[in-house]
N, C-alpha and C positions, 0 to 999 in steps of 0.2 A: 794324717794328723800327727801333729809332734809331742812325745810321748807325758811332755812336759804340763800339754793344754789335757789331757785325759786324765791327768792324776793331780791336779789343783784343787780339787773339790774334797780330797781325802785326805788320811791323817799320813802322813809318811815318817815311818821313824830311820828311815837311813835304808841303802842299798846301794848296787855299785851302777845300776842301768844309767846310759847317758839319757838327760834330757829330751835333748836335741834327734834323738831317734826319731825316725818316722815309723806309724803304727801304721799297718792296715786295715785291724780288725780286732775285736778282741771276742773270747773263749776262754769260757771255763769246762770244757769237753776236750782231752788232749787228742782223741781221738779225731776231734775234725778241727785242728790248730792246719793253718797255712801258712807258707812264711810270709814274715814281717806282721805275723798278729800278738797282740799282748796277753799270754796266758794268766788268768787269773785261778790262780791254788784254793778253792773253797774248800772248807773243810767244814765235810757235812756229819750227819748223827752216822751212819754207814761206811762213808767213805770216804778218806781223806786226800784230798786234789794235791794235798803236797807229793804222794806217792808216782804222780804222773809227771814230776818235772821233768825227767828225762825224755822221757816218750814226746812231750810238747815242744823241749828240746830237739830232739828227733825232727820233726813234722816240721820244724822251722821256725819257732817262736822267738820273736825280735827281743821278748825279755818278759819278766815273770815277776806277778804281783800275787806275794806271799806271807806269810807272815815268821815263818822259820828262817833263818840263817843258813844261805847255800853256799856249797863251793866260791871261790872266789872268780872264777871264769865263768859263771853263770851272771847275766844280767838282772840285776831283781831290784823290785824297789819291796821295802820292806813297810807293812801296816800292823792296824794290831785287830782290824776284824774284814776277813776277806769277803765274807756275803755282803757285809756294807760296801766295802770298796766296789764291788761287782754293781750295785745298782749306781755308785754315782760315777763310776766308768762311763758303765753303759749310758748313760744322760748323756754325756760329756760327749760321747761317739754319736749320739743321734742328732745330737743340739738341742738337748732341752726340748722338743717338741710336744710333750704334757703342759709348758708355761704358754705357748699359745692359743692352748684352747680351755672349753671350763669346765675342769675337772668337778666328778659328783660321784662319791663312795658312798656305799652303801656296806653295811654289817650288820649281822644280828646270826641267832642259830636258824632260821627257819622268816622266809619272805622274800629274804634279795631279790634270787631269781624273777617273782612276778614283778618285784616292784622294781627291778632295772628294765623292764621290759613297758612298765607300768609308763616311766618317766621317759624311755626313750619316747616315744609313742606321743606323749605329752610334749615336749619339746618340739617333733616333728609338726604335729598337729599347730601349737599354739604360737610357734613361733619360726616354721620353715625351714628348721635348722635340720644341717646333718650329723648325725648322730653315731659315735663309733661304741660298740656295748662293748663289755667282757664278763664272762660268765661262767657259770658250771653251765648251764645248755649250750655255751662254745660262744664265738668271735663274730663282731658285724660291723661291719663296717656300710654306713647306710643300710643296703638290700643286702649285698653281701656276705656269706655266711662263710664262715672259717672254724672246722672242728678245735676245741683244744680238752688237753691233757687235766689240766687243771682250776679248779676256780680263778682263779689270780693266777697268772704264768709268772715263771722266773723273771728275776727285773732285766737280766738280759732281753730275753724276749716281749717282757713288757713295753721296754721302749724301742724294739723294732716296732710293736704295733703302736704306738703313738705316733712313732713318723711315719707310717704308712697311712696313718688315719689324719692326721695333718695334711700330708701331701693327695689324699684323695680329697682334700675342703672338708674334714668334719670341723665342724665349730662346737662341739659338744663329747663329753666322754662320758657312758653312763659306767660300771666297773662293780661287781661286787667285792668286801676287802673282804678275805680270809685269817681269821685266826691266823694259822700258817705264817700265811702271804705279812701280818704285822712282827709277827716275832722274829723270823727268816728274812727279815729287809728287804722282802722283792719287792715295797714299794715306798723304800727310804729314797728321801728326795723328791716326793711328789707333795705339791701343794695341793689340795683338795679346796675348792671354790666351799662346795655344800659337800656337806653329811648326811646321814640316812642312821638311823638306829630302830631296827624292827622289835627285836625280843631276846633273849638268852635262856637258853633249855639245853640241857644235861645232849652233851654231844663234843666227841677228840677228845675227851680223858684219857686215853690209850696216850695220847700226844702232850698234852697240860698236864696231866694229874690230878687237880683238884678243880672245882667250880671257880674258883678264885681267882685261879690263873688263868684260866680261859678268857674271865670276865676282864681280868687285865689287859690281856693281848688285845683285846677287842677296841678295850678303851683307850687304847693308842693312836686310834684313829682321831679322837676327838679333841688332841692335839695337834692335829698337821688338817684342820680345816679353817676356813674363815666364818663357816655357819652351819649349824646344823640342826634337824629336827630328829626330834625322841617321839615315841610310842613311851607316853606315860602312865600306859597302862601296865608294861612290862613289869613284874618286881624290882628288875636290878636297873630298871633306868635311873631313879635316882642316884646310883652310884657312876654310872655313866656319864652323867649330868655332871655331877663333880670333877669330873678329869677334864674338863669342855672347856680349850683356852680360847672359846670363842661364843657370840650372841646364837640364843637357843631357842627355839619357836615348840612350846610340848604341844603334841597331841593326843587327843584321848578320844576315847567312844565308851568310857565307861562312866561318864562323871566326874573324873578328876580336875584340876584344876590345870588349863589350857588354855593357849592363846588360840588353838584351831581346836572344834569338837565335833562329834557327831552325834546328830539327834534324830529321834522318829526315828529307828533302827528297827526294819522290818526286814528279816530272813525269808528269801526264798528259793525254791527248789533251784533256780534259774538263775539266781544272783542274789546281790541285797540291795536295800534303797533307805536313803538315807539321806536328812538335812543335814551339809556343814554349815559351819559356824565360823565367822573371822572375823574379830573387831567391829561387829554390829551389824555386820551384812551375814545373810546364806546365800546358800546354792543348794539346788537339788541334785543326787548325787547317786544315779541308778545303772549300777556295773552288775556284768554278764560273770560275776566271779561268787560260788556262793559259798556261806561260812562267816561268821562273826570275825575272823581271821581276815578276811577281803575289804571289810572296814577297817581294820587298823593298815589295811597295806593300802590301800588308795586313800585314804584320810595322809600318813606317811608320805605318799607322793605326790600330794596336792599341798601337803609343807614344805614340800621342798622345794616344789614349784614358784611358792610363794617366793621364798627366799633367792631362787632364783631371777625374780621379777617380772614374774606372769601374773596377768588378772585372778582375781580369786576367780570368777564366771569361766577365765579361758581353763583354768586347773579343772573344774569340775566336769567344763562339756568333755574336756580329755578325757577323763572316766566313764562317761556312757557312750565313749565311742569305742574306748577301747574292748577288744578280743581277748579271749583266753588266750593262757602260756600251756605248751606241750610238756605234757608230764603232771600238771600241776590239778588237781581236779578235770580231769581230760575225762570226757563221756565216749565209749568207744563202739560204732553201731552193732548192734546183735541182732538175730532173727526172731527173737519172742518179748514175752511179756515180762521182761529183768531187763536192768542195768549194769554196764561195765564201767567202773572206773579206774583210769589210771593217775597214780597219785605219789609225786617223788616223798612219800610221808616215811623214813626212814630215820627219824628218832622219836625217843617216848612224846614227845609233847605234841609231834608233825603229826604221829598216829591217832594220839584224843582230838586233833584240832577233826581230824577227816572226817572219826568214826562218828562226831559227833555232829558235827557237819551233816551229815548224810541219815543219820536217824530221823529227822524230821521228815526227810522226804522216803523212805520207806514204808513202803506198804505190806511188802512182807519180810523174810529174813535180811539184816546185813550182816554179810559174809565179809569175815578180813582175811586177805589171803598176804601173809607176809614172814619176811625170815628178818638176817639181819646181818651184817657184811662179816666177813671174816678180818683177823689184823686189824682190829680197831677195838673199839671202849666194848670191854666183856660185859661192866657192869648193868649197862642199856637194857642187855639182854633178858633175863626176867621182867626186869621192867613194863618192855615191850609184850613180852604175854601176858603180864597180870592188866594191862590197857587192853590189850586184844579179847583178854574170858572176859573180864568186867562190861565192856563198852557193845560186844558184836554178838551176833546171836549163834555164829556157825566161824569157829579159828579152822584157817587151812596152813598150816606153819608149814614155811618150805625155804630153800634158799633163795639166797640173794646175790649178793656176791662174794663166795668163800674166800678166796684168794687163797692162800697157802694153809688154811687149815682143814678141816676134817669134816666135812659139813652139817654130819647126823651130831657131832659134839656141839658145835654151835647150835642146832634145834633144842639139845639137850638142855642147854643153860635157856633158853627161851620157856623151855616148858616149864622149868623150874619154880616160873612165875606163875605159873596155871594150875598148879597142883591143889589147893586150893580150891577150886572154880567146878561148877559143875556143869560150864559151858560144853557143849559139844566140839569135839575139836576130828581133824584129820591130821595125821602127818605126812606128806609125799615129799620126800627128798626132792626130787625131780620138778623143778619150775615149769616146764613146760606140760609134764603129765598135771602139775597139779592144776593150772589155768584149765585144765582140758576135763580135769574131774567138777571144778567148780561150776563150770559150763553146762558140765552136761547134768548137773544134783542140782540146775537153779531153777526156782518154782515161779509161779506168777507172782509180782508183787517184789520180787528180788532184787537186792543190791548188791552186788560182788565189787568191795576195794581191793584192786591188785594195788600192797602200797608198797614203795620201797626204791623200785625203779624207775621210774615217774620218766624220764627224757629218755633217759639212758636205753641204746640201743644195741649192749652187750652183756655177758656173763664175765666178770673176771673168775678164772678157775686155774688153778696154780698163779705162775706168771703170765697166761694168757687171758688174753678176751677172745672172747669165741658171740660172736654176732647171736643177738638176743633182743626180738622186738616185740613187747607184747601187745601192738599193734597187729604185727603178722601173724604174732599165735593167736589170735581171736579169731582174726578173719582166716586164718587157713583151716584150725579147726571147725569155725559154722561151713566152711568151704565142703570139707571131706564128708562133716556128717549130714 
């Protein structure tokens, strides 16, 4: 491709690279440049990709898309913001393969995950389509499972997976959008068909700063769609709603004012059941997902259905057919008279949705067994213990995933929220001993929330993950003892 047709889409303010180059590839990693690929210089919070020009030079790079002023024998086209450039490169290199098919973002702090699972699921069912996901539980392409790094991958790799999901026949993309992923342009130049807006709760202030600007980054999505549906039960959807350069379908389960609602709202141990409501018709509406939380995410994806152009009837039978998401309220077999669950519930508001969630259906203690990640929002921290003494009958505070800090520090600032409380608490540094203490102190009647880790099938500790499933720790401990 000539270098001319991969950089039309960007801003160019002058460099010396000829047009007429041919490119083979483009990298922003100088580490894996090859020759004839077009190095793009990102320049990140950490690390600056200008520092790599030589080395990309090295490796063979046909010419370098940056934003500084290089040597005069260096080929470069010059921009003035390289993460952008990177994403509308990378289009430009795969051909646009997101404009073939019908793109469907989803955002919020807490839901995606079920409800991109919810929808694919829907789509498949209602309308035979194949379906390519992406997500914090990883990559699918139809059946196909592909681990990934992050919720939203880099737009480089983004649109590898769009052509690979093209060229396998998917006709649908379901995608969660990341804070992140909106501010970071990993997915500048994606038109979004439909939108998804779950909820916003205190989560990446270590990264935003304030509420505010979290709520911002989010609401940039609701610009780059053609349609989109709100959870108008959320506080900050109205503000949401106002950023929305496009037609908006609200929905509620609380009473609010809605073109889609849910009525007859009965919680059970097993799931919840529920009349929608759309424009003078219902549907009965009875999903294997339990928590008042389960009615705003499939009410949410029976909007989007909508707007998609599925029967309201085919939207709903998708809901009682579909299955639980791994990680997400996950019941996990045990040998007695108690329940395990696993539940990715790692911020303050994912932990009241679970603890309470799950109170109804206890019959004797619920036990929350949770830490809370290292290198991320400190403030959460207490937070997350004065939900856990408030809400649970028995706190097992243990780690999560510390990454590079100190782990009994991180407990510390958790407890700080608890000091107050005259709940019963344990502390076991140790994730593994503590699943193993909660196990072996649970009585008849018991409900143990392992929450935090909910998919996730490792430890980050320093810069490693170190292989961590608290599927396996269940079952190997009822195993031993």
């Amino acid at each position: 491709m000539k270098l001319r047709e991969l950089i039309r889409s960007i801003r160019v303010l002058g460099g010396s690279a000829d047009p007429e180059t041919e490119i083979g590839g483009v990298c922003y990693d100088s580490r894996a440049v090859k020759p004839g690929d077009l190095f793009v210089a990102v320049r990140g919070y950490a690390v600056d990709g200008h520092r790599f020009i030589p080395k990309a030079l090295e490796n063979g790079a046909a010419a370098v898309l940056c934003i500084d002023e290089q040597p005069e024998d260096v080929p470069t086209v010059l921009t003035d913001n390289t993460r952008l450039a990177l994403a509308l490169v990378s289009r430009e290199f795969f051909g646009d393969p997101a404009s073939g098919m019908r793109m469907i973002g989803i955002t919020g702090t807490n839901g995606k995950t079920t409800s991109s699972y919810l929808i694919k699921h829907m789509l498949e069912e209602a309308l035979g389509a194949k379906v390519g996901l992406i997500g914090t539980n990883g990559i699918m392409i139809g059946e196909e499972f592909i681990h990934s790094e992050r919720t939203t991958p880099e737009s480089y790799e983004l649109q590898k997976l769009f052509r690979q999901m093209a060229d396998a026949g998917c006709t649908h993309v379901v995608m969660e959008v990341s804070s992140h992923a909106l501010v970071l342009d990993r997915v500048a130049g994606i038109r979004f068909n439909t939108a998804l807006y779950t909820n916003l709760t205190q989560d990446h202030l270590d990264f935003h700063g304030t509420m505010e600007a979290y709520a911002e980054a989010k609401r940039l999505l609701f610009g780059r769609c053609d349609a989109a549906a709100f959870n108008v039960d959320d506080a900050w959807a109205d503000y949401m709603i106002a950023g929305a350069a496009c037609p908006v379908l609200r929905c509620s389960a609380q009473g609010r004012e809605a073109e889609l609602s849910a009525e007859n709202i009965a919680l059970r141990a097993d799931g919840v059941r529920y009349t929608a409501a759309y424009q003078g018709e219902t549907a009965e509406v009875n999903a294997v997902l339990p928590g008042l939380f389960s009615v705003h995410n499939t009410l949410g994806v029976i909007g989007v259905g909508l707007l998609e152009g599925i029967p309201f009837a085919a939207c709903a039978q998708a809901m009682n057919s579909a299955r639980g998401v791994k990680g997400r309220m996950e019941v996990v077999p045990t040998d007695g008279d108690y329940s395990v669950i696993i539940d990715y519930s790692h911020t303050p508001d994912a932990l009241e949705n679970a603890l309470r969630t799950l109170r109804p259906v206890t019959r004797g203690r619920l036990i929350a067994l949770f830490g809370c990640g290292g290198d991320r929002d400190h403030a959460k921290r207490p937070i997350m213990g004065r939900i856990g003494a408030e809400l649970a009958d028995l706190c097992i505070v243990t780690s999560d995933n510390p990454r590079t800090e100190e782990p009994m520090a991180i407990i510390e600032d958790i407890l700080a929220g608890m000091r107050e409380s005259k709940t019963p608490r344990e502390v076991i540094c140790d994730r593994v001993a503590a699943i193993g203490w909660a196990i072996d102190n649970a009585g008849p009647g018991d409900v143990i929330l392992l929450a935090g880790k909910g998919h996730e099938d490792y430890q980050e500790v320093g810069h490693e993950k170190r292989h961590m499933d608290e599927r396996e720790i269940v079952a190997d401990f009822l195993r031993r003892r």
